[in-house]
C-alpha positions as CSV (number, residue, x, y, z in Angstrom):
1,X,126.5,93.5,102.9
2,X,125.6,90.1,102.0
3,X,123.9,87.7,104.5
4,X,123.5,83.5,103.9
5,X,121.7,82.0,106.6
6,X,121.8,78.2,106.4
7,X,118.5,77.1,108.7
8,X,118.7,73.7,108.0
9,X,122.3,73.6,109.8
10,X,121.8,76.1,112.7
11,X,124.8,78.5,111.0
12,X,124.4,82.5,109.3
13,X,127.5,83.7,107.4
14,X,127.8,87.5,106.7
15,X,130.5,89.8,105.1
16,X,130.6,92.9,107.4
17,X,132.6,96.2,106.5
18,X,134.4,98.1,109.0
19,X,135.8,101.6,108.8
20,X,139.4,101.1,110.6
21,X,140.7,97.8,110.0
22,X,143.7,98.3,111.4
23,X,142.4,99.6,114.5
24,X,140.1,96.8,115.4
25,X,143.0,94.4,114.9
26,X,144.9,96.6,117.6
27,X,141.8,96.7,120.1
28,X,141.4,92.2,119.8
29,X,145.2,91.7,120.6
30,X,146.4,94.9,122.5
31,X,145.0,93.9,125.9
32,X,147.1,90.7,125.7
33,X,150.1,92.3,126.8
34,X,148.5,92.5,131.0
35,X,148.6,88.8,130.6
36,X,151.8,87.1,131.9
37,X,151.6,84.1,130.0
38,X,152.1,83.5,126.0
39,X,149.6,84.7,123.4
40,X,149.1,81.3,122.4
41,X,148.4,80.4,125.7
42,X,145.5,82.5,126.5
43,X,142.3,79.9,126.4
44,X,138.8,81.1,126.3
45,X,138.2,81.3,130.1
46,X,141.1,84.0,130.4
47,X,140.5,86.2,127.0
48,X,136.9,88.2,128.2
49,X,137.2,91.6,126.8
50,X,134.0,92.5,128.1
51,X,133.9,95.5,128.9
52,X,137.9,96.7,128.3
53,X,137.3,97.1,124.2
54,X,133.6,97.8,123.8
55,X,133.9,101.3,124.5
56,X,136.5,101.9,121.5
57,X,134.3,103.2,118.9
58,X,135.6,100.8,116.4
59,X,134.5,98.3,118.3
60,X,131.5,99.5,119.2
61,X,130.9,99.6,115.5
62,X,131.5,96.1,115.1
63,X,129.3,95.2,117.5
64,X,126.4,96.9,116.5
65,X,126.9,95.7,112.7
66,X,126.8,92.4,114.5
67,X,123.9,92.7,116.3
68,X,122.2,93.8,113.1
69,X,123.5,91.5,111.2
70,X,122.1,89.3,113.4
71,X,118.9,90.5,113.8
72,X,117.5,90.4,110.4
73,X,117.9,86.7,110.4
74,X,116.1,86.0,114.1
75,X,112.8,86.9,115.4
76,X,114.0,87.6,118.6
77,X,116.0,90.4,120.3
78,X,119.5,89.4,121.3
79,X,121.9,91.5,123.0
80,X,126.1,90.9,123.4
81,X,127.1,88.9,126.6
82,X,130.6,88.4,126.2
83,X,133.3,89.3,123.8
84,X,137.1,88.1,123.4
85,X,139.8,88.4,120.9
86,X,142.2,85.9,120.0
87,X,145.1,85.5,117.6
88,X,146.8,82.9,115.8
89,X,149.9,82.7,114.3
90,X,151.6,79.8,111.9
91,X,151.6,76.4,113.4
92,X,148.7,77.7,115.9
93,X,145.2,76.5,116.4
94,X,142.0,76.7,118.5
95,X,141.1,73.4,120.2
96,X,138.3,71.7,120.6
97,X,135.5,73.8,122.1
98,X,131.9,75.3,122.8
99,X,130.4,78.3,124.4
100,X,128.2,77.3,126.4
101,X,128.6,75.3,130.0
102,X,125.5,74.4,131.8
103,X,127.4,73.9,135.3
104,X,127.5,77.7,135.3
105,X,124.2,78.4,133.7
106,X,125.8,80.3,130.7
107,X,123.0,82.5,129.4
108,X,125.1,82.5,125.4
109,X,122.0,81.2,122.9
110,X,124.6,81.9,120.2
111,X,128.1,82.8,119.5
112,X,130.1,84.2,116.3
113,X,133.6,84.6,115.4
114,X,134.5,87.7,113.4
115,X,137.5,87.6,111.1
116,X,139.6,91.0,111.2
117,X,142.7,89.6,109.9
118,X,142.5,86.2,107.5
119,X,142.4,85.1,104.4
120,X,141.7,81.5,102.2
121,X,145.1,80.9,103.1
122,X,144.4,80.3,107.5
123,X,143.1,77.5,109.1
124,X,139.2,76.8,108.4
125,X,136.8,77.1,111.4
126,X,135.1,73.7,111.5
127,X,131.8,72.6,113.6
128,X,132.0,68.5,113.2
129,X,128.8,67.1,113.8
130,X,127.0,63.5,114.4
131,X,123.4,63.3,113.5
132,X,122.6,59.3,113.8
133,X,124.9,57.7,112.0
134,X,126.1,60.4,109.9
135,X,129.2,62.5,110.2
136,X,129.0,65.9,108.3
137,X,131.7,68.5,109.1
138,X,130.7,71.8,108.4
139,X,133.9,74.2,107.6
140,X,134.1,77.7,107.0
141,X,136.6,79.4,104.9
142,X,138.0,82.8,106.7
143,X,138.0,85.8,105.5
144,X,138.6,89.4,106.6
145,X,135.0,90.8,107.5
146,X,133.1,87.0,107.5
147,X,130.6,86.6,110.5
148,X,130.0,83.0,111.3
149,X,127.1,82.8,113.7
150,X,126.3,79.8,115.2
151,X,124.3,78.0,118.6
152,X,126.7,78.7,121.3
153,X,126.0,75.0,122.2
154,X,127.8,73.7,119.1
155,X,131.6,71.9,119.5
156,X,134.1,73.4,116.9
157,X,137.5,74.2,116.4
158,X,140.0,75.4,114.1
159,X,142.6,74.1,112.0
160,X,146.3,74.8,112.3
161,X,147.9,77.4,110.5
162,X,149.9,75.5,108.4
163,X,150.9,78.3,105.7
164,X,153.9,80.2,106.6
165,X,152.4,82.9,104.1
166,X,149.5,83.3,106.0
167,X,148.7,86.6,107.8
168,X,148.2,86.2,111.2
169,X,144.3,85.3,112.1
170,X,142.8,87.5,114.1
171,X,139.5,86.7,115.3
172,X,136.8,88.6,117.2
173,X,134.2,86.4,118.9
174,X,131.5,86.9,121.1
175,X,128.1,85.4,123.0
176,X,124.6,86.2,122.4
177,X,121.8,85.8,124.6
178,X,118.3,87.0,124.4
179,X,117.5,90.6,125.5
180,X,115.6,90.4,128.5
């Protein structure tokens, strides 16, 4: 397992192993099929899977090597809070967006997304930032098993999938918030 935090830039990348690839793919995008709208249409307020994949044992297995993962970089317990899957297919992206909404007291300190399915060939997952008068865009490549960990307060997006060669991505992502 290799783990990079970057401190100075609030992010932690990881490469995570799973036993059942496959599998976890099936549990992120199965549960799409109760939803009478388009995959593609499914936004972040209608994709909780929280608690309908947890208790899959591949999943389960994910999240604990998150939580892990997570913990040898923070001095702090944390403990999942919510946890969606999403997939995106050529000409597809994620807008605009952040995890956490202080109208309705979100408790997320951080989120991740969790690659199942990608490769260098998808849409990057990029946090632009303004600090003063500098603009520094942070992007991270996908991959299958990369952990991004990030605050949950932090605007990002993705870029389209412009590669018709592309596999589909499939992401896992999640809130954390400190164990009380």
């Amino acid at each position: 397992m290799r783990i990079t935090p970057i401190i100075e830039t609030y992010f932690l990348e990881a490469d995570i192993d799973i036993s059942d690839w496959d599998a976890l793919c099936d549990a992120a995008t199965d549960f799409k099929s109760t939803y009478d709208v388009p995959m593609n249409t499914i936004q972040y307020e209608d994709t909780a899977l929280m608690p309908r994949i947890e208790d899959t044992p591949i999943v389960k297995e994910m999240v604990d090597n998150i939580l892990q993962t997570v913990g040898q970089a923070t001095s702090y317990p944390l403990e999942l809070y919510e946890l969606w899957g999403c997939k995106k297919q050529y000409k597809q992206s994620m807008m605009f967006h952040s995890h956490w909404d202080p109208k309705i007291h979100n408790h997320a300190n951080l989120s991740f997304a969790f690659y199942a399915q990608a490769d260098e060939r998808n849409g990057n997952l990029v946090f632009p930032m303004h600090i003063y008068n500098c603009f520094i865009e942070r992007k991270f490549t996908p991959g299958r098993g990369k952990l991004v960990v990030f605050p949950s307060w932090l605007f990002h997006y993705t870029e389209h999938e412009d590669n018709p060669e592309a596999p589909d991505r499939i992401v896992i992502s999640g809130n954390l918030k400190v164990s009380e």
